[in-house]
C-alpha atoms as a printed R data frame, in Angstrom:
   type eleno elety resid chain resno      x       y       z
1  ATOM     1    CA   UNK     A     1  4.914   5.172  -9.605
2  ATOM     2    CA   UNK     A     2  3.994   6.087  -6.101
3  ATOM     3    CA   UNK     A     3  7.274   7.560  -4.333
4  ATOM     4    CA   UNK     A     4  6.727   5.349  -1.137
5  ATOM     5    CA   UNK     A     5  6.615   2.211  -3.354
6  ATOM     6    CA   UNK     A     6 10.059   0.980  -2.351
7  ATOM     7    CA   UNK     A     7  9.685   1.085   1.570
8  ATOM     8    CA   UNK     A     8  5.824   0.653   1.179
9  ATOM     9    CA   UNK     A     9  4.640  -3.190   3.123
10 ATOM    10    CA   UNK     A    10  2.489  -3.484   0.339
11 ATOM    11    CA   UNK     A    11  5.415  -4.189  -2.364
12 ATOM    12    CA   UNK     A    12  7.023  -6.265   0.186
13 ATOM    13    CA   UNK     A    13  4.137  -8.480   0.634
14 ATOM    14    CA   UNK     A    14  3.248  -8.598  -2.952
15 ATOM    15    CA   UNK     A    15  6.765  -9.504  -3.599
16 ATOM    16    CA   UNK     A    16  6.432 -12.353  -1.112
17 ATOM    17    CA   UNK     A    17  3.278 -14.016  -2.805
18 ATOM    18    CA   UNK     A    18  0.636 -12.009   0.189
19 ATOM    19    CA   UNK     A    19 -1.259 -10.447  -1.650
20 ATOM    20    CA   UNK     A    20 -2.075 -10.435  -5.457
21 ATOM    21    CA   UNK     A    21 -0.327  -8.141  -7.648
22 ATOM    22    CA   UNK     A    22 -3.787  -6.125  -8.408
23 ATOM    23    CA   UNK     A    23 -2.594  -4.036  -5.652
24 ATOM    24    CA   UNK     A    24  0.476  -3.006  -6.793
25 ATOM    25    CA   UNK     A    25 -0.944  -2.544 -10.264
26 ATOM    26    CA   UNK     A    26 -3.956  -0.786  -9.251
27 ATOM    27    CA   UNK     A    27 -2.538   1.765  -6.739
28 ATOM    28    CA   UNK     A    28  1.258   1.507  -6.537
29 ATOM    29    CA   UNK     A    29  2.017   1.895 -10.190
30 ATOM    30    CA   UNK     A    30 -1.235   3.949 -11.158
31 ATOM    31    CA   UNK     A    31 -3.013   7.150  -9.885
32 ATOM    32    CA   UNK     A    32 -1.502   6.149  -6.131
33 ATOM    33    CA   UNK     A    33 -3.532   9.548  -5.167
34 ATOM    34    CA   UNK     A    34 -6.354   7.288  -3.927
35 ATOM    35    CA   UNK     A    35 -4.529   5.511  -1.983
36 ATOM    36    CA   UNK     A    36 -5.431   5.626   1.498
37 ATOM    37    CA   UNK     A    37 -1.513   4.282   2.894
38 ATOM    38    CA   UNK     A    38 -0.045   7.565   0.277
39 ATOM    39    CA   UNK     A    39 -2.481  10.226   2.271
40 ATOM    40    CA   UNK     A    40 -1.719   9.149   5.691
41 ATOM    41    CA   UNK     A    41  2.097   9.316   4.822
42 ATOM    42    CA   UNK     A    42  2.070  12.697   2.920
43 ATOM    43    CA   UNK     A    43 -0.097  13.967   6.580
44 ATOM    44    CA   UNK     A    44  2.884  12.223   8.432
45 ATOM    45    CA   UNK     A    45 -0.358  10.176  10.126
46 ATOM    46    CA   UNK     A    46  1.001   6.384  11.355
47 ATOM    47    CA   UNK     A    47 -0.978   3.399   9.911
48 ATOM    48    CA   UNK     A    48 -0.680   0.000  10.283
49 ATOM    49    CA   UNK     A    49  1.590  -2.076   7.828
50 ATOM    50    CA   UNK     A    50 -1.263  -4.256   7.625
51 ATOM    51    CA   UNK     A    51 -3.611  -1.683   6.090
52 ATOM    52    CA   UNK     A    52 -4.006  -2.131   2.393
53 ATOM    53    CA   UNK     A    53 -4.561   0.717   0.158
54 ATOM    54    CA   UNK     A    54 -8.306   0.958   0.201
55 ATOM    55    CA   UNK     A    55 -7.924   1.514   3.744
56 ATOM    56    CA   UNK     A    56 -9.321  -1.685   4.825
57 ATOM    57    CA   UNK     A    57 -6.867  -3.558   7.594
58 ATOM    58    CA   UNK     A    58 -5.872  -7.547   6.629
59 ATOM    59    CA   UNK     A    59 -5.195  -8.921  10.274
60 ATOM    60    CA   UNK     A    60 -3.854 -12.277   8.104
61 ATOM    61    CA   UNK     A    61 -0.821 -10.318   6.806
C-alpha cells in the first residue's frame, strides 16, 4: 500500500462514491511507483487534488 494512501484525495474521493474503486485498486494498493500523485510527493512538487494518478486532471472532482 502506497504510504500517502491515508491523506491521499484520491481515497477520499473513492470513499465518497467520485471515482470508481479501479483507482485505488490499480495504483493505491498495487505497484503505486507509477503513480504520477506518489512522484510529485516523494520530489516535494505541489499538484492539484484533482489530479488522478495517471496524471490526467478531473476538473468535475
Amino acid at each position: 500500500m502506497c504510504k500517502w494512501y491515508q491523506v491521499c484525495p484520491i481515497k477520499y474521493y473513492t470513499d465518497e462514491g467520485k471515482l470508481p474503486q479501479k483507482w485505488v485498486d490499480s495504483y493505491c494498493l498495487q505497484d503505486n511507483k507509477n503513480c504520477v500523485r506518489y512522484q510529485l510527493e516523494e520530489k516535494g512538487i505541489p499538484h492539484s487534488d484533482k489530479m488522478l494518478p495517471d496524471g490526467t486532471i478531473d476538473d468535475l472532482l
